[in-house]
DOKE-807136 format. One line per field, with one value per residue: residue number from 1; residue in one letter; z, x, y of N, C-alpha, C in turn. Coordinates in Angstrom, 3 decimals, always signed. Layout:
N
resi = c(NUM,...)
resn = c(A,...)
n_w = c(Z,...)
n_u = c(X,...)
n_v = c(Y,...)
ca_w = c(Z,...)
ca_u = c(X,...)
ca_v = c(Y,...)
c_w = c(Z,...)
c_u = c(X,...)
c_v = c(Y,...)
# end
This chain:
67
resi = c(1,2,3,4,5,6,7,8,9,10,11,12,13,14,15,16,17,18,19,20,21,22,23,24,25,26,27,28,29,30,31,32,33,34,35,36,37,38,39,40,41,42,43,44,45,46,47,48,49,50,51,52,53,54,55,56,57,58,59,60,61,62,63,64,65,66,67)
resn = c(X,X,X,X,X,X,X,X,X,X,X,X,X,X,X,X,X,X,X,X,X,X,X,X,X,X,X,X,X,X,X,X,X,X,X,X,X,X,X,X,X,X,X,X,X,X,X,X,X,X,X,X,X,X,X,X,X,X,X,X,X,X,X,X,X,X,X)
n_w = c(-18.682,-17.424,-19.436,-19.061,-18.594,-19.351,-17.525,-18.211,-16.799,-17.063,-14.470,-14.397,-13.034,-11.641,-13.550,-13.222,-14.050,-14.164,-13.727,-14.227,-13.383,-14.611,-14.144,-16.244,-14.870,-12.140,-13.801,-14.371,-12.050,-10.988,-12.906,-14.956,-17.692,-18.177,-19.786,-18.667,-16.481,-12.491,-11.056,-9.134,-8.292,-7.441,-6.363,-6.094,-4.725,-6.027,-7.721,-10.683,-13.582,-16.476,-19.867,-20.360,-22.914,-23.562,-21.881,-21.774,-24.270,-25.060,-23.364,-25.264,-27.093,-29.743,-30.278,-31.855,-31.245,-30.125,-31.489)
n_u = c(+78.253,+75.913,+73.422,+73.001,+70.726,+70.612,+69.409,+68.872,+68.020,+66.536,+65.689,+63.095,+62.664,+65.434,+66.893,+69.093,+70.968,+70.733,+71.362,+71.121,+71.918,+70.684,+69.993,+68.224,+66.351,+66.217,+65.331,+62.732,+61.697,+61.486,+60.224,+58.990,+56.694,+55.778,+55.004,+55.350,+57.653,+58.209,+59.945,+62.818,+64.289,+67.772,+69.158,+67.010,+65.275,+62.575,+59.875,+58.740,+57.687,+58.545,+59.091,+59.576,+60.676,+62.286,+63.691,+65.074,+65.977,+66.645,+65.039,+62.989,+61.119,+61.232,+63.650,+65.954,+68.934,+71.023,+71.590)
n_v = c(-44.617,-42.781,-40.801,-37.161,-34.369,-31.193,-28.217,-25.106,-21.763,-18.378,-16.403,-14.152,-12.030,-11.003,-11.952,-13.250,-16.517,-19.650,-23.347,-26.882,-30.024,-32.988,-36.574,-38.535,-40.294,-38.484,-36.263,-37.658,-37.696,-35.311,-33.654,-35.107,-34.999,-33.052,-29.941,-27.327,-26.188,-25.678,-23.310,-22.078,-18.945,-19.047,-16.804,-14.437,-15.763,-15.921,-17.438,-19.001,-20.018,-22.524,-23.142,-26.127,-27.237,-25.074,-24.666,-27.582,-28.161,-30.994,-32.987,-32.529,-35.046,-34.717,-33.853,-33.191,-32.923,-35.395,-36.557)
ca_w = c(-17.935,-17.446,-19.774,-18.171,-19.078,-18.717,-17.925,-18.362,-17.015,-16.539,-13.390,-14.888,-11.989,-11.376,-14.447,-12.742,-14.404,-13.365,-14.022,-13.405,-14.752,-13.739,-14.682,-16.846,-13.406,-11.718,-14.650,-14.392,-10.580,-10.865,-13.525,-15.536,-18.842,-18.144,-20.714,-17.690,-14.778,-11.869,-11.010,-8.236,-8.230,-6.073,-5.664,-4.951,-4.508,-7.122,-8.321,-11.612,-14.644,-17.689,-20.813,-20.275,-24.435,-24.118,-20.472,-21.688,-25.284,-24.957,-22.751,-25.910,-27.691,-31.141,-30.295,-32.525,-30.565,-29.736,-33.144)
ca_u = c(+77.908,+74.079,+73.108,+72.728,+70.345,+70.810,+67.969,+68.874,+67.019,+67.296,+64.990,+62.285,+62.559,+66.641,+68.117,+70.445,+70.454,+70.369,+72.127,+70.726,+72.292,+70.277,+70.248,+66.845,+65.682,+66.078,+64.081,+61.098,+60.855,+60.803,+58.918,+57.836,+56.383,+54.550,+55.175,+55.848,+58.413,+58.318,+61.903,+62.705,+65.737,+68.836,+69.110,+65.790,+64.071,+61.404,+58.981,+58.448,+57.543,+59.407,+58.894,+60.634,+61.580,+63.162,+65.342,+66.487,+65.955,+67.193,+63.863,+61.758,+61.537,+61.248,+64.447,+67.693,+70.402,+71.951,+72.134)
ca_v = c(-43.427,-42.110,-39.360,-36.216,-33.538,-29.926,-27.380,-23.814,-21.015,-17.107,-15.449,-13.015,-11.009,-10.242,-11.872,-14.588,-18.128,-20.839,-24.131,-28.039,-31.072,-34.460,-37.644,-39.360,-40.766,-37.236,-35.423,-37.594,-37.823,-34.095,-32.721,-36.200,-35.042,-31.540,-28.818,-26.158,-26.383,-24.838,-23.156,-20.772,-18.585,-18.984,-15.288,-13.166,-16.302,-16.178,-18.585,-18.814,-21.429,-21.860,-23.848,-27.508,-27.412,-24.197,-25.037,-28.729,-28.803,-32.687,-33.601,-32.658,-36.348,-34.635,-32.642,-33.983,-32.461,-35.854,-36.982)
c_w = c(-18.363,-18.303,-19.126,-18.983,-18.393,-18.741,-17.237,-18.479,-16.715,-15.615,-14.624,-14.332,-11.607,-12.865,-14.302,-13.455,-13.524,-14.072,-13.391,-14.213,-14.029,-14.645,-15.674,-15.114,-12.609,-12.327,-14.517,-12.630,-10.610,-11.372,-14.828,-17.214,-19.288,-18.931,-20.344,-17.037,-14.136,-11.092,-9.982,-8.494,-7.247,-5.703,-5.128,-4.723,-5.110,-7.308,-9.362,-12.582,-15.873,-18.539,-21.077,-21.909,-24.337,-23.037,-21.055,-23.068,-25.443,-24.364,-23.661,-26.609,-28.918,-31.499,-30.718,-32.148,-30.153,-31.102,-33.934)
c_u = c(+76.523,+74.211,+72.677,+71.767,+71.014,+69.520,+69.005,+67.922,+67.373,+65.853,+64.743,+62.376,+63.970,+67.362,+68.899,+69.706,+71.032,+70.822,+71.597,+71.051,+71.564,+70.118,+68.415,+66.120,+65.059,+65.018,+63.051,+60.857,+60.186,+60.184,+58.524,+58.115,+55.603,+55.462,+55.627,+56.596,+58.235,+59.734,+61.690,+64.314,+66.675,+69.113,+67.827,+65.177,+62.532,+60.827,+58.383,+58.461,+57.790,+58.833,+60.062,+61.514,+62.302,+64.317,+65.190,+65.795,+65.813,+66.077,+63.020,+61.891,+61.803,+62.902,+65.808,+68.769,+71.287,+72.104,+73.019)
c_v = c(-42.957,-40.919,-38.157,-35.021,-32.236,-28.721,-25.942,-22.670,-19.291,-16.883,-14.188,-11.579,-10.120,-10.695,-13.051,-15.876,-18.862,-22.086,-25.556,-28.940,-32.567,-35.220,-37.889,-39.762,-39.379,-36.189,-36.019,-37.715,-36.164,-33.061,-33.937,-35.392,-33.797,-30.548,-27.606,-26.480,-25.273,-24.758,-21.925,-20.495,-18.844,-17.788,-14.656,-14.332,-16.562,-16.643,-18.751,-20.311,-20.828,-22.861,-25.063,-27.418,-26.389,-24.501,-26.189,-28.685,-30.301,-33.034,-33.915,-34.254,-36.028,-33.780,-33.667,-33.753,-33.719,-37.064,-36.571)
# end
């Protein structure tokens, strides 16, 4: 079974998080290796950028969580 990441984020603007679980394939088609993501809310709609190490920990390479 594929490893799955998880990116966890909360909206700046109302608060609501946010929940994304994708595969290795999925994470680099859609944000690769960049230090920012860009994330919009499912409630007000938002648009905002977060810090990839802090939503998936597990993306960072230096990050030991699956050890």
């Amino acid at each position: 079974m594929a490893k799955k990441y998880r990116i966890k984020t909360a909206c700046p603007q109302c608060g609501c998080s946010g929940v994304n679980n994708l595969s290795h394939e999925e994470m680099m088609e859609r944000y690769g290796d960049v230090p920012n993501v860009e994330m919009e809310c499912g409630e007000c709609l938002e648009q905002y950028q977060t810090d990839i190490k802090k939503a998936c920990p597990e993306w960072d390479p230096e990050c030991k969580l699956d050890e």
